[in-house]
N, C-alpha and C positions, 0 to 999 in steps of 0.2 A: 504494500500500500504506500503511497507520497505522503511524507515527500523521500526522495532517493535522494540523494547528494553523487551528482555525475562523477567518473575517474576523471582526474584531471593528468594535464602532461607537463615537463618539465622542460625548457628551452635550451635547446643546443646548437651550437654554430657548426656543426656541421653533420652530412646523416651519420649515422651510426651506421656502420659495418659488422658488425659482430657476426657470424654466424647461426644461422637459424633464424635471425628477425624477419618480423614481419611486418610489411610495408603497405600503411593507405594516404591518398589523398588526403589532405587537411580541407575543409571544407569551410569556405566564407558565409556562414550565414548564422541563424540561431542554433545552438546545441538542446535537444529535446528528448527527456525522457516520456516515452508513448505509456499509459497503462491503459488495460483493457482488460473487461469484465462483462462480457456480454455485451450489452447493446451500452454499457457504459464504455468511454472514451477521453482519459484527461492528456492535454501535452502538456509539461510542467518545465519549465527552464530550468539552466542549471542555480538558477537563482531563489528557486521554489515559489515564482511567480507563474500564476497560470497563462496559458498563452491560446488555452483555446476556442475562447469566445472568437480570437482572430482569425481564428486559419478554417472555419467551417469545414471550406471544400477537402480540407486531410481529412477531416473526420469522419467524411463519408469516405475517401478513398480509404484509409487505416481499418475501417469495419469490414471491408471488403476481403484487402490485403494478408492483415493479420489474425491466427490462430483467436477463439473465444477467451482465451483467458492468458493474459500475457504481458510483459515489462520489455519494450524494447527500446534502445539507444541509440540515436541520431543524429540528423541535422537539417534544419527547417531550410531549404534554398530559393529562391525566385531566378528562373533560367531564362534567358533573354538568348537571341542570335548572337549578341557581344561577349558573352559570359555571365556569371553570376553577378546580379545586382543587388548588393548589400542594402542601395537608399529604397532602391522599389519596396524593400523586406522589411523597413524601419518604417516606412508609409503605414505598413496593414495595421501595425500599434493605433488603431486610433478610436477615439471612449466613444464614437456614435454607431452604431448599428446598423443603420442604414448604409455609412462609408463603409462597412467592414465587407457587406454584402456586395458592392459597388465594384469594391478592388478585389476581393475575391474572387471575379469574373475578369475585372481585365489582367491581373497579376498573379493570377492563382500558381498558388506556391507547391513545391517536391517535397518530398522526404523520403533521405538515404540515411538509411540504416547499416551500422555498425557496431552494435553487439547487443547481445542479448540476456538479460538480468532472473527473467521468470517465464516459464511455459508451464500452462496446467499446475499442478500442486507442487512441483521440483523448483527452487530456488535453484538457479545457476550460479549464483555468485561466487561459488569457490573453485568453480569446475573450471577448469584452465581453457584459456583464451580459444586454444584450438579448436575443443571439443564446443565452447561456446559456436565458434564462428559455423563448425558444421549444420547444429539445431538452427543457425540463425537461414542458413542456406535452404535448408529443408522445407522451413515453416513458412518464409515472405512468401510471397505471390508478387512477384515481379510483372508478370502481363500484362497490368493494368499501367498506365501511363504516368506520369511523374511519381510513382514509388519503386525504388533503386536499392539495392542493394550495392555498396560501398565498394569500387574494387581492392585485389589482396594481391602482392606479389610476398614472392621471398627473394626477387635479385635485387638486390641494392640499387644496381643500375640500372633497370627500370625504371624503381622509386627517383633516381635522380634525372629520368629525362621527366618523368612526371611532375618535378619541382621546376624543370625550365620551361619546358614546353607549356605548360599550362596556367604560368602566372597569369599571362595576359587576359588570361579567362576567369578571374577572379580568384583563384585557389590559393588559398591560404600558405601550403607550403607541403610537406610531410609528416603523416605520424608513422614512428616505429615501436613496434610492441614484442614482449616476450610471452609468444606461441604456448610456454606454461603460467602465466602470468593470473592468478584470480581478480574476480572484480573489487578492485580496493573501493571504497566511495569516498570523496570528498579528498584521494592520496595521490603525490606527484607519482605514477605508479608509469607513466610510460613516457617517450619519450619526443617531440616537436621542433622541426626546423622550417624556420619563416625566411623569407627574404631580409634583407636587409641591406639598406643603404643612407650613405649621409645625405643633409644637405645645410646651405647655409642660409639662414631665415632673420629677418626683423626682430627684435625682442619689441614688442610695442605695447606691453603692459603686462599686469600678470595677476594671479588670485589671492589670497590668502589661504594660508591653511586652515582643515577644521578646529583645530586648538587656538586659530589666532596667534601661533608664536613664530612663526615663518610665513615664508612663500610656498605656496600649496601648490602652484604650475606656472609656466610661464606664457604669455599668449603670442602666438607666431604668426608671421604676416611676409607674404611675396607677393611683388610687383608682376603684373600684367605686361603685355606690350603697350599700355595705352597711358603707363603708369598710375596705376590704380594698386594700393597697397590692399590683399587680400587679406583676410583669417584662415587660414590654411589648417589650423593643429595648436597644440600647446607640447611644453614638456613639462612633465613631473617626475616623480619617484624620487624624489630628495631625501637625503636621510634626513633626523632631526638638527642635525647640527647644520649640515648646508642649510637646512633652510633657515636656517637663523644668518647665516652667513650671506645668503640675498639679500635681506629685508637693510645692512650697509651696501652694498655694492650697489643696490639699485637706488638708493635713498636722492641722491643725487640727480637720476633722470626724473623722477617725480616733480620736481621743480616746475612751475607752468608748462607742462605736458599736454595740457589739452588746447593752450594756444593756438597751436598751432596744427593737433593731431588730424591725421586722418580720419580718424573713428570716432570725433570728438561729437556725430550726433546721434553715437553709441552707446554713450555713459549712461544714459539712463534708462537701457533698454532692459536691463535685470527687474526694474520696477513697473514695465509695459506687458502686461498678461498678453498684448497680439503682437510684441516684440517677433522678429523671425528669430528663428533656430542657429544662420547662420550668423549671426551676430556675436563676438564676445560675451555681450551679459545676455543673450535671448533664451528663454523658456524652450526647451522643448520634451517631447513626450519622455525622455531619459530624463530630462532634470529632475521631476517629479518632487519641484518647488524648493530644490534645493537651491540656496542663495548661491547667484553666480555674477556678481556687484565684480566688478574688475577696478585694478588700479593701475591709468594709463602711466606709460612712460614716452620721454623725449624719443623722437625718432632719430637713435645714433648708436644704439648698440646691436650688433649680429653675432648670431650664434649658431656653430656648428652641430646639428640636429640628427641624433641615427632613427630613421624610420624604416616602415617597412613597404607600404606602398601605395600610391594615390587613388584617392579613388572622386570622378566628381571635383576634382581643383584643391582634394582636402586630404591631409594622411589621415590612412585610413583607421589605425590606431594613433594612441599618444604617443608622443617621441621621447627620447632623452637626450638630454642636454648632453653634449661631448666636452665643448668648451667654447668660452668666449673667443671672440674674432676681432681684434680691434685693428687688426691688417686690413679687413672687408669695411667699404660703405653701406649701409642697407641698399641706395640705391641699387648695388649690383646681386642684391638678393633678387633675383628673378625665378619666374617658372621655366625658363629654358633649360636651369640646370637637372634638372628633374628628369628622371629616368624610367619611362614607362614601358614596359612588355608591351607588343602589339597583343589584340586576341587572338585563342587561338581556336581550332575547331574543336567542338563540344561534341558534335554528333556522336560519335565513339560513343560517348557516355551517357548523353541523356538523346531519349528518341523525341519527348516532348518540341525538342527545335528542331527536327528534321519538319514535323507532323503542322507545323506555323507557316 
């Protein structure tokens, strides 16, 4: 019964070769544990947030799909001609019911399965990974359209054309797993390789931490062709002590900051409920009203940023700060230095974009 606490994985720069691993797709979208009980059907995030008021249309396909009584583990996708689209997939979060029904039909979402927790009265969760992946093969019902089973190599070099070849297509990166491995819940228990690259970005203000005794993120901004300074990302993950060590270093760009800002008719967008999203301080369906009041800075300091990859004009996760650049003007923070995979062809993997 939920809530389950998903296995989670551990970040490493490069695949793993060990012998015997075994290798899937990382997958760009929502992580989703399925349960099912009969005509009952919950998707529950790894956050133990329910998600399936949203996604209707899985729940009829998953009734279909899947075995009457059952725990299976996932990932929610929206598949486009281009590749997987993350924003189409952040759209469906949305409190009206009628919108849900709406995009439901023009964006209706997949779901790829990869692994399996409970079938009928048997707990799997100690039963090693292998023996899992079999039951899991046996029980889906693949025929029906956007429900996929996850593919599985064991050559490493596979796994690594699948990491290049397929960025462009939104994919996340690599997981590698040990083949006798039980289902840990809520444990770094396998093991994740993402892309990764720098860049050098505007520092144009930044948050505070939740305790108030540091910088909590920094907020990042690149120049267009038209010289228009963008929100691109922030970086965070500061220890305690850095961030006590920004709130000097940056004390000094606070000085009439918004004189002359770019985003100076941004400041008070944390306090505008129809604020947009892409705004420093804008509300959106993740904020979930949490205070995002930002504190501009002078447009003069750039900082070298390691991301992982664009998605939409924005990184797609948070970055971290590498180091200050005081060699770089922000002017020369542009988006040209940015480094995109083209996409790549999906069909292989999902029939849903052949069938468009």
């Amino acid at each position: 019964m939920p809530p389950v606490r998903p296995m989670l994985a551990t970040l490493v720069r490069e695949l793993p070769r060990t012998p015997g691993l075994r290798y899937e797709p990382k997958w760009d979208g929502f992580r989703c544990i399925v349960f099912r009980d009969g005509d009952e059907i919950e998707l529950g995030s790894r956050n133990d947030r329910p998600l399936t008021r949203y996604f209707p249309e899985l729940v009829e396909l998953l009734a279909e799909a899947l075995p009457a009584r059952c725990v299976v583990d996932g990932e929610i996708v929206v598949v486009t001609e281009d590749g997987l689209d993350f924003d189409a997939l952040q759209n469906r979060l949305h409190p009206a019911a009628s919108r849900v029904r709406k995009l439901a039909a023009e964006t209706p979402a997949s779901f790829v399965a990869f692994d399996v927790l409970a079938l009928d009265d048997r707990d799997l969760t100690a039963t090693p990974f292998s023996e899992r992946r079999t039951v899991l093969e046996d029980m889906l019902d693949t025929a029906l359209s956007r429900v996929h089973l996850t593919p599985l190599t064991d050559d490493p070099d596979v796994a690594q054309d699948w990491f290049t070849r397929f960025e462009g297509a939104g994919f996340d990166g690599v997981m590698a797993k040990d083949p006798t491995l039980p289902y840990r819940q809520d444990k770094r228990a396998m093991w994740k390789v993402k892309h990764e690259r720098t860049a050098d970005c505007v520092v144009a203000g930044f948050r505070w931490h939740k305790d108030g005794q540091g910088v909590g993120s920094l907020l990042l901004g690149l120049y267009d062709d038209a010289g228009t300074l963008h929100h691109v990302g922030v970086a965070s993950a500061f220890t305690a002590a850095r961030r006590r060590e920004l709130v000097d270093e940056l004390a000094e760009l606070r000085r009439d900051a918004l004189v002359e800002h770019p985003w100076r008719d941004w400041a008070d967008a944390a306090r505008d409920p129809a604020a947009a999203g892409r705004m420093p301080g804008g509300q959106s369906r993740w904020s979930a009203g949490k205070d995002l009041s930002w504190v501009p800075l002078r447009i003069e300091l750039v900082a070298e940023v390691r991301y992982e990859h664009v998605q939409a004009g924005r990184f797609r996760h948070g970055g971290r700060l590498v180091r200050f650049r005081p060699d770089r003007t922000p002017e020369s923070c542009t988006y040209a230095q940015l480094d995109e995979a083209p996409p790549a062809e999906l069909r292989a993997f999902f029939d849903e974009v052949a069938t468009r």
